[in-house]
GUTOR-197240 format. One record per residue: residue in three letters; x, z, y of N, C-alpha, C, O in turn. Coordinates in steps of 0.1 Angstrom, whole numbers, plus 5000, padded with zeros to 4 digits. Last residue first. Example, Ala and Ser with C-alpha at 12.3 -4.5 7.8 and 13.67 -1.06 7.14 Angstrom:
2
('SER',(5128,5071,4978),(5137,5071,4989),(5129,5079,5000),(5134,5080,5011))
('ALA',(5132,5078,4943),(5123,5078,4955),(5132,5078,4967),(5142,5085,4967))
REM end
This chain:
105
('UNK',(4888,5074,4876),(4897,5063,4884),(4906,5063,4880),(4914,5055,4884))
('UNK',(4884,5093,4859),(4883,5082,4857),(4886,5070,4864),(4887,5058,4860))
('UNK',(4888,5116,4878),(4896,5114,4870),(4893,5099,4859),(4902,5096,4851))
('UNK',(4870,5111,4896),(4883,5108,4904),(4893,5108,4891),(4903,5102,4891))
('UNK',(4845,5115,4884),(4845,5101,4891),(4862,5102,4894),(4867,5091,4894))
('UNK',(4850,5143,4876),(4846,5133,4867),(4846,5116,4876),(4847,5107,4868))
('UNK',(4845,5154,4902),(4859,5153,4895),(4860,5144,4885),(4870,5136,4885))
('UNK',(4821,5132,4924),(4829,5146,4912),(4839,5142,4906),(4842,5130,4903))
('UNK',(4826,5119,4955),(4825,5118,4942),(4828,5133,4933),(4836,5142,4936))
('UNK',(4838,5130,4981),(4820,5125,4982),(4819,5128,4967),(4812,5138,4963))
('UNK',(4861,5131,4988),(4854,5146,5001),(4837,5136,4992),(4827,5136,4999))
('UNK',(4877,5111,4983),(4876,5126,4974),(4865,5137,4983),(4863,5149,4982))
('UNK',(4875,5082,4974),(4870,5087,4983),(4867,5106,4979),(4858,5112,4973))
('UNK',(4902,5065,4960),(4887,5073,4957),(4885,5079,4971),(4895,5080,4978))
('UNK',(4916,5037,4960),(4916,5052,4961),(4904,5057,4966),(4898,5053,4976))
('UNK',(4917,5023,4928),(4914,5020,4941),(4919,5035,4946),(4924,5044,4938))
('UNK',(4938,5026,4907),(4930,5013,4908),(4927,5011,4922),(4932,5003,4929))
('UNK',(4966,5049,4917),(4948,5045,4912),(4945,5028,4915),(4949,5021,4924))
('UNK',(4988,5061,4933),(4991,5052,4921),(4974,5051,4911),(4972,5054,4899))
('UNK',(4994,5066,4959),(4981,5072,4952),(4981,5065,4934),(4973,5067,4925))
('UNK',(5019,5044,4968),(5015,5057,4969),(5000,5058,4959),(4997,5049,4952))
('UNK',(5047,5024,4965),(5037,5026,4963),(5027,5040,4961),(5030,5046,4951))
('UNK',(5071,5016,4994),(5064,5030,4987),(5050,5028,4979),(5040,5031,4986))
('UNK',(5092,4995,5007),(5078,4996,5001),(5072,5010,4991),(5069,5008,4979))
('UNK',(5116,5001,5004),(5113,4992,5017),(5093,4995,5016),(5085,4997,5025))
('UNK',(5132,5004,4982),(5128,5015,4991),(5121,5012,4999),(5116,5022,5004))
('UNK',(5143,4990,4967),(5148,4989,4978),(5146,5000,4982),(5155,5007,4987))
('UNK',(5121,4982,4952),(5133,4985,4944),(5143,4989,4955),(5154,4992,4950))
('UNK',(5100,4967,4968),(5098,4983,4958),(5111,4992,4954),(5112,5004,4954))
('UNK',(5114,4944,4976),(5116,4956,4984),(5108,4967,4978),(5110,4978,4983))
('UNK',(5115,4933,4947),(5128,4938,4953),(5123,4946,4968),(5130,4956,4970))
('UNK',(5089,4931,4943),(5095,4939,4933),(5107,4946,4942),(5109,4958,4944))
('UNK',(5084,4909,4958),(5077,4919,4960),(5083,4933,4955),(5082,4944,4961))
('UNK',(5099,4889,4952),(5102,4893,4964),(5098,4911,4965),(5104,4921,4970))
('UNK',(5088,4886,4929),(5106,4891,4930),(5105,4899,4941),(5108,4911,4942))
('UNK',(5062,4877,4935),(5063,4891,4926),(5077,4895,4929),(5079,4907,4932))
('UNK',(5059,4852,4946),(5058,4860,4954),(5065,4877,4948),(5070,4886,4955))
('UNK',(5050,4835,4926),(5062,4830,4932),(5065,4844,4940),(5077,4847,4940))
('UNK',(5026,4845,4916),(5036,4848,4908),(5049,4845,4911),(5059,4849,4905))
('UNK',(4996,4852,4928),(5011,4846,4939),(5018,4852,4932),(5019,4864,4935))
('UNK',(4977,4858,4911),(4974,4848,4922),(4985,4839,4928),(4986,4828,4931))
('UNK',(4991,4883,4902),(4981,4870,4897),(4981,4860,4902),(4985,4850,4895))
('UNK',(4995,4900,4926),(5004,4891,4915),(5001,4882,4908),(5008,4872,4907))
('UNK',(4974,4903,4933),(4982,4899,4943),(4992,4890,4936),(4995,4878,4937))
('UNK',(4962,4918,4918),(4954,4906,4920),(4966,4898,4928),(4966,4885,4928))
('UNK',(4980,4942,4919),(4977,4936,4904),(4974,4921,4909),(4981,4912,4906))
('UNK',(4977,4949,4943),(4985,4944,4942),(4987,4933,4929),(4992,4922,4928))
('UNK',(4944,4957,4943),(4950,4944,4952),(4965,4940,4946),(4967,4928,4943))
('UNK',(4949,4978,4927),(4941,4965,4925),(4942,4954,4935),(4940,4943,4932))
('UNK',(4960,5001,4931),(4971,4992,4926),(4960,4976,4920),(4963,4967,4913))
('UNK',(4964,5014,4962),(4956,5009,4955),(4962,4995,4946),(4967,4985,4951))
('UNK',(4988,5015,4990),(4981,5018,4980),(4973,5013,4976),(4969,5004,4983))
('UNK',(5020,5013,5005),(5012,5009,5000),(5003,5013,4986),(5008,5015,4974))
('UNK',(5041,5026,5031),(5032,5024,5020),(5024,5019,5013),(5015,5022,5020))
('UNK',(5068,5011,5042),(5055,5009,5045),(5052,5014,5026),(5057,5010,5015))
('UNK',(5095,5002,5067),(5091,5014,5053),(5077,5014,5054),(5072,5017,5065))
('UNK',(5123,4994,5081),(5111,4996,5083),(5104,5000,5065),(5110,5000,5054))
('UNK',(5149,4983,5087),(5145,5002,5082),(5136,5002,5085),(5135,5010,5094))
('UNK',(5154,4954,5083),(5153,4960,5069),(5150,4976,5071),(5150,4983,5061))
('UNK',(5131,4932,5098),(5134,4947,5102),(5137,4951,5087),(5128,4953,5079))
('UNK',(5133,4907,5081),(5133,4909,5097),(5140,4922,5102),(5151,4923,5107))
('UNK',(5121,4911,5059),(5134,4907,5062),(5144,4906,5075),(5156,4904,5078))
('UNK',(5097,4921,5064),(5109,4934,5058),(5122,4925,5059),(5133,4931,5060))
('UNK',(5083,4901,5075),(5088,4913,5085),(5099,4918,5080),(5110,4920,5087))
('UNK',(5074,4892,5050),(5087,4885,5057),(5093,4896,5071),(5105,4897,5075))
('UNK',(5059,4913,5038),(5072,4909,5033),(5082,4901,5037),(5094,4901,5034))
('UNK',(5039,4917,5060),(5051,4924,5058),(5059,4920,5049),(5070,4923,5053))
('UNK',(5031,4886,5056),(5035,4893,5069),(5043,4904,5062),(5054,4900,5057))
('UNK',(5019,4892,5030),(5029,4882,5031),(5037,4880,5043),(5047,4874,5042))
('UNK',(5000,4914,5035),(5012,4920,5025),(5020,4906,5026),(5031,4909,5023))
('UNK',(4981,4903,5049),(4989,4918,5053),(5002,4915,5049),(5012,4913,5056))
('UNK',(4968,4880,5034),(4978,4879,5046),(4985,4891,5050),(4997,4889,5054))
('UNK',(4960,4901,5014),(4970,4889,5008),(4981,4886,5024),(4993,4887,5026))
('UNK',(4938,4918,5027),(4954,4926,5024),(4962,4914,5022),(4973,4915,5028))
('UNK',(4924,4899,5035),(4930,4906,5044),(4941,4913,5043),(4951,4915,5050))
('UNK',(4916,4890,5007),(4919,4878,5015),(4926,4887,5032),(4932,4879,5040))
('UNK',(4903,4916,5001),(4915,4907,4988),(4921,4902,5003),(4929,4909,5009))
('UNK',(4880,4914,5012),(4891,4921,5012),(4907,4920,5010),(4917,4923,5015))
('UNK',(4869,4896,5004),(4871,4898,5016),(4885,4903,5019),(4895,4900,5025))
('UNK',(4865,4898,4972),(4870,4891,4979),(4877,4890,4992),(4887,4884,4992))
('UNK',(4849,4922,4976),(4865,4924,4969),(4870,4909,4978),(4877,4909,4988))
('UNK',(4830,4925,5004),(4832,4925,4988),(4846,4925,4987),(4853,4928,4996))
('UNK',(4823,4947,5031),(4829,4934,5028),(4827,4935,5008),(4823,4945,5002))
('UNK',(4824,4977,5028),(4811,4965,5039),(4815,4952,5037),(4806,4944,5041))
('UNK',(4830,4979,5001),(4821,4985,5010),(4817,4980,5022),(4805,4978,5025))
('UNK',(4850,4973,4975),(4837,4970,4979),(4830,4984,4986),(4826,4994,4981))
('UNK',(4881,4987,4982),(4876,4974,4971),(4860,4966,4975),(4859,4954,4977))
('UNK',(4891,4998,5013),(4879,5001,5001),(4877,4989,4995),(4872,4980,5001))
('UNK',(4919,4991,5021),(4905,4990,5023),(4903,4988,5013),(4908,4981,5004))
('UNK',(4945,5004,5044),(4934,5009,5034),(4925,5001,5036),(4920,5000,5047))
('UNK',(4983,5005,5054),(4968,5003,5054),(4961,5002,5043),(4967,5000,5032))
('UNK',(5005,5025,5064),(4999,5016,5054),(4991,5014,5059),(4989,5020,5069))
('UNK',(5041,5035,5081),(5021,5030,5082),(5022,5027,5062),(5030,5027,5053))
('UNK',(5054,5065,5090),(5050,5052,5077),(5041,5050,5076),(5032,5058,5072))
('UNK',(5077,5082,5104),(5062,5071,5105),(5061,5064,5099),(5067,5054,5101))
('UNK',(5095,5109,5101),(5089,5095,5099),(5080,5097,5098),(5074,5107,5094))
('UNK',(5118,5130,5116),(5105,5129,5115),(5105,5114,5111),(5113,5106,5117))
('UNK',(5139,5156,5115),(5142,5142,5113),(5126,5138,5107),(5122,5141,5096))
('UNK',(5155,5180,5135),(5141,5180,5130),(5143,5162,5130),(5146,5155,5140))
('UNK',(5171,5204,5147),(5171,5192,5147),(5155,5183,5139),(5145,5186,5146))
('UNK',(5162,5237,5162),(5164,5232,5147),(5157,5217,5149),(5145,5215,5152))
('UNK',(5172,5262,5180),(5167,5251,5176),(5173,5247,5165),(5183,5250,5160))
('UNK',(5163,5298,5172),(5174,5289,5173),(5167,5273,5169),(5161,5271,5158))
('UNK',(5151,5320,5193),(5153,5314,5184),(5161,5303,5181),(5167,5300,5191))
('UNK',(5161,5354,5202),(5161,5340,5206),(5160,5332,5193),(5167,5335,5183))
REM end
C-alpha cells in the first residue's frame, strides 16, 4: 500500500512581453508600467500573494521613470512578495537563437 503524502503546491503568476515583437519597447513598456503599479497596490491588499517577475529591462526603465515608486518596489522584493526570475535584460527565446545569442544576453 502506498502511503499518502500531503503535498504543498504554489501558483505564481507573472507575466511576459518580448521587448520588441509585435508592439515596440514602448508599447510594451506602457503595459508592464500599469501591470506592475496594480500589483504593487494589490500586494498591499493581499499580503500572501507572490508574483514573479522577469526581464530586468522593464524594471531598470521602471525605475527611471518612477523613482517615487523604487521603496515601494524594493520592499516587496525584500519581502518575498516579488521574485525576480531569469535575471537577463530580456528573456531570450531559447528553442530559436544560438548559445552565442543567450550568453550575450
Amino acid at each position: 500500500m502506498v502511503k499518502a503524502v500531503k503535498l504543498r503546491i504554489f501558483i505564481v503568476p507573472h507575466w511576459h512581453f518580448d521587448a520588441l515583437w509585435q508592439l515596440n519597447f514602448e508599447e510594451y513598456f506602457n503595459i508592464t508600467v500599469r501591470n506592475l503599479i496594480d500589483l504593487l497596490e494589490f500586494l498591499d491588499l493581499e499580503p500572501e500573494y507572490r508574483f514573479n517577475l522577469d526581464q530586468s529591462i522593464y524594471v531598470e526603465e521602471f525605475m527611471r521613470r518612477f523613482p517615487e515608486l523604487i521603496g515601494k518596489l524594493k520592499e516587496a522584493i525584500k519581502r518575498g512578495l516579488i521574485e525576480p526570475v531569469c535575471s537577463g535584460f530580456t528573456q531570450p527565446d531559447s528553442n530559436i537563437p544560438s548559445g552565442e545569442f543567450l550568453v550575450r544576453n
